[in-house]
Steps between C-alpha positions, in 0.01 A plus 500: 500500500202337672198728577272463768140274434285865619746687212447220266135454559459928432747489191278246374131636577698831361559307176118369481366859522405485857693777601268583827569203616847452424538839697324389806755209543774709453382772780460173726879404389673830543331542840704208606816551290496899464827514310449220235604728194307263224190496673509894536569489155187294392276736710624799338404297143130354595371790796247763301590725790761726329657602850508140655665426147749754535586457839544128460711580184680767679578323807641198307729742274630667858586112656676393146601842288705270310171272385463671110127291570416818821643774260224440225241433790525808669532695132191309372280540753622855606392614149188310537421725795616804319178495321277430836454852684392379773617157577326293746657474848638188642526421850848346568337256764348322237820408363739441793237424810641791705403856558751768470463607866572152578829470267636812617515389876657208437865542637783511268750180641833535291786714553423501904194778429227360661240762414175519320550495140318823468656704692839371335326612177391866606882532637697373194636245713384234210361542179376271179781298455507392843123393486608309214758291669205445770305379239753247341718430805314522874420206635204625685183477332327836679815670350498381185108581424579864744744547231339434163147706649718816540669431180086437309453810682795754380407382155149535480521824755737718253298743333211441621471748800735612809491237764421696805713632795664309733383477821609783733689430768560744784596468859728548797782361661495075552383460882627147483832632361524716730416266794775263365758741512384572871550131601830459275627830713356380857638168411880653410447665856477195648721295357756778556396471893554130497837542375614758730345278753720198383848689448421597897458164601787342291749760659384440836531135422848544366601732786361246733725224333780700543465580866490127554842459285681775704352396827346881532335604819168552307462125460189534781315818400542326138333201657229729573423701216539232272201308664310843523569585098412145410131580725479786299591401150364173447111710553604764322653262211176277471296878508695643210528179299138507525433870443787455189236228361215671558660814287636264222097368451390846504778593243380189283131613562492826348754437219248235392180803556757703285544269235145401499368881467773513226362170306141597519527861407656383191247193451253832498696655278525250234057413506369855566559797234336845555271617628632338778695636769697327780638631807775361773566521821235792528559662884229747556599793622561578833538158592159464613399179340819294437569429162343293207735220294326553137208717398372439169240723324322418153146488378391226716585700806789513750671236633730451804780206484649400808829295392624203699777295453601307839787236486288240683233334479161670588119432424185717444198363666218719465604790689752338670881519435789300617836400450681156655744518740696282672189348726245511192283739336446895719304773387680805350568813737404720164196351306583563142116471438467807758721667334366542183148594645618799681679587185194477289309693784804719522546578086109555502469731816804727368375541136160578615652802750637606212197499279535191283208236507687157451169305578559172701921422485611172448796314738682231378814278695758438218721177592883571318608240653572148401137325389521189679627684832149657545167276610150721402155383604200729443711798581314835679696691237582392153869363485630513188824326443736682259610199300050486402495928478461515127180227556352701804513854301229395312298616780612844420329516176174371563327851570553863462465737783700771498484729177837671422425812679489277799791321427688820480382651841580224699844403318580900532384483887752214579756645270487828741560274762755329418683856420439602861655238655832497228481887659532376857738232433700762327490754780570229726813398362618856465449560834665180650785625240511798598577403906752254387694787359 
């Protein structure tokens, strides 16, 4: 078996006692080739860094448990480190060229999951051996190095210390949902009418036929109201064929906001670990101020998300949204940029009545929808677009300025909330239960 010229150039600086330098050629290989079992092998023999050793030596053993070469690796330089109490620490980046925030929101493609790895992790869903068929068998390369940094990172993270937390997640009832199920109901009601509608007009049709095959008296008045139903239903077709459209876009519309709430609360999920808290579809109470998509709160502050996810094209021009229609480009009726203003000025007014100080609050336009459908120049508001999230949360740790007590006044302010309105959904629907009885 052939080895690559990088593997062959470190085996032999390894051999001529140049074992730096025969490790920084490996790094450079394995960041392009992750999975590459001999060259793991050779950095767990030259790297003085006991934990890079083991990790590389460990990782290797977990892609080929068969390899009797991995067994003695991972024994040697485990007992190596037996004697170090307090190894040095390695930063898995360094090996693989990918952050751990970054692997884990990379979405998991096989067995029709389509979901962050991380949050496939946390659940069970996958585990180790399926990272290891990533490794060896995805085609993708994002996957593949997503894959062996989680892997580096089990390893080396066992024993060391608890990981911490996942991030919280609380919130109410999906408006978008909601709204869907709305249009899907409306749009039952009127295809229901049209039917009815249609069943009318075919008997009166057939009735008409037959008056004409019997020779009935009607045949005139027939005449008649034939010509006066087709004035009538011909309108009223082309209005509920429209009005049926119109419903059927909306239906589309906020199954797509639904799924895209869905895909980047879990894109969230899989970067952001506690002390982090995230809230959805927070709707203040009283219905005074409308209702907020995402609120996230951490120690760089709090953060409102509004989600979009349109099934046409549209474009951000400074503070100016639009979407293309059939006679060009027209300027949205609700201005997601607007939107997440007054729910930044909204999330800031109502924790400060209630005695939080959340300092200046941050809104942010989230595009779920597909990346090339969406056209952004020098936006008003930052637009993020979900399939860049784990890139643009780096913006999240570039300051601290909320200590924890803050964190937990303002998360415990929206968490009371959200409990308020579950309570006056909840009465709600046991009144509107309680009349249908």
């Amino acid at each position: 078996m052939s080895h690559p010229s990088e593997l062959i150039e470190a085996i032999r600086l390894q051999k001529s006692g140049q074992l730096e330098q025969s490790r920084q050629v490996l790094r450079a290989f394995l960041q392009r080739d992750p999975s590459n079992v001999d060259a793991l092998l050779w950095l767990a023999k030259v790297s003085p860094d006991e934990r890079e050793a083991l990790a590389a030596a460990e990782l290797a053993f977990a892609l080929r448990p068969e390899n009797e070469i991995a067994q003695r690796a991972v024994a040697a330089v485990a007992q190596k480190l037996a004697g170090n109490s307090q190894p040095p620490a390695l930063d898995v980046m360094r090996v693989t060229g990918m952050t751990v925030a970054q692997a884990r929101a990379v979405n998991w493609p096989f067995k029709g999951l389509n979901r962050p790895i991380g949050v496939l992790l946390d659940e069970g869903t996958i585990g180790l051996n399926d990272l290891g068929f990533a490794v060896q068998e995805a085609y993708d390369a994002q996957l593949k190095r997503a894959a062996n940094t989680l892997l580096l990172q089990h390893l080396l993270g066992e024993g060391l210390k608890e990981p911490p937390p996942p991030l919280r997640i609380m919130g109410g009832r999906s408006h978008a949902a909601r709204n869907e199920r709305l249009a899907t109901f409306g749009f039952g009601i009127l295809m229901g009418f049209a039917l009815l509608i249609l069943l009318g007009y075919a008997a009166f049709v057939a009735f008409y036929i037959y008056s004409l095959a019997t020779g009935a008296i009607f045949r005139p008045l027939f005449s008649v109201l034939s010509c006066v139903a087709l004035l009538i239903l011909v309108p009223a077709g082309y209005g509920v064929t429209g009005l049926a459209e119109y419903l059927l876009k909306q239906v589309e519309s906020y199954r797509a906001g639904a799924n895209g709430e869905r895909r980047t609360s879990e894109a969230l999920q899989a970067s952001l670990r506690s002390p982090w808290t995230l809230f959805r579809n927070v709707e203040w109470p009283h219905r005074r101020w409308g209702d907020a998509d995402l609120i996230l709160i951490g120690p760089s502050g709090v953060w409102t998300f509004e989600v979009k996810a349109y099934t046409g094209p549209v474009r951000n021009i400074g503070d100016k949204w639009q979407y293309k229609g059939r006679w060009g480009w027209r300027n949205m009726s609700r201005h997601p940029g607007q939107q997440a203003r007054r729910n930044a000025v909204n999330t800031k007014n109502y924790l400060e009545l209630h005695g939080a100080a959340p300092g200046y609050v941050q809104a942010v336009v989230i595009w779920a929808g597909e990346p090339e459908a969406v056209t952004i120049e020098d936006p008003a508001v930052p637009v993020w677009r979900l399939s860049e999230l784990s890139e643009s949360l780096e913006e999240l740790w570039q300051r601290e300025k909320l200590n924890p007590e803050q964190i937990d006044k303002c998360s415990a302010i929206l968490a009371e909330a959200i409990a308020q309105d579950e309570a006056r959904i909840a009465a709600e629907e046991a009144k509107e239960k309680k009349r249908s009885r």
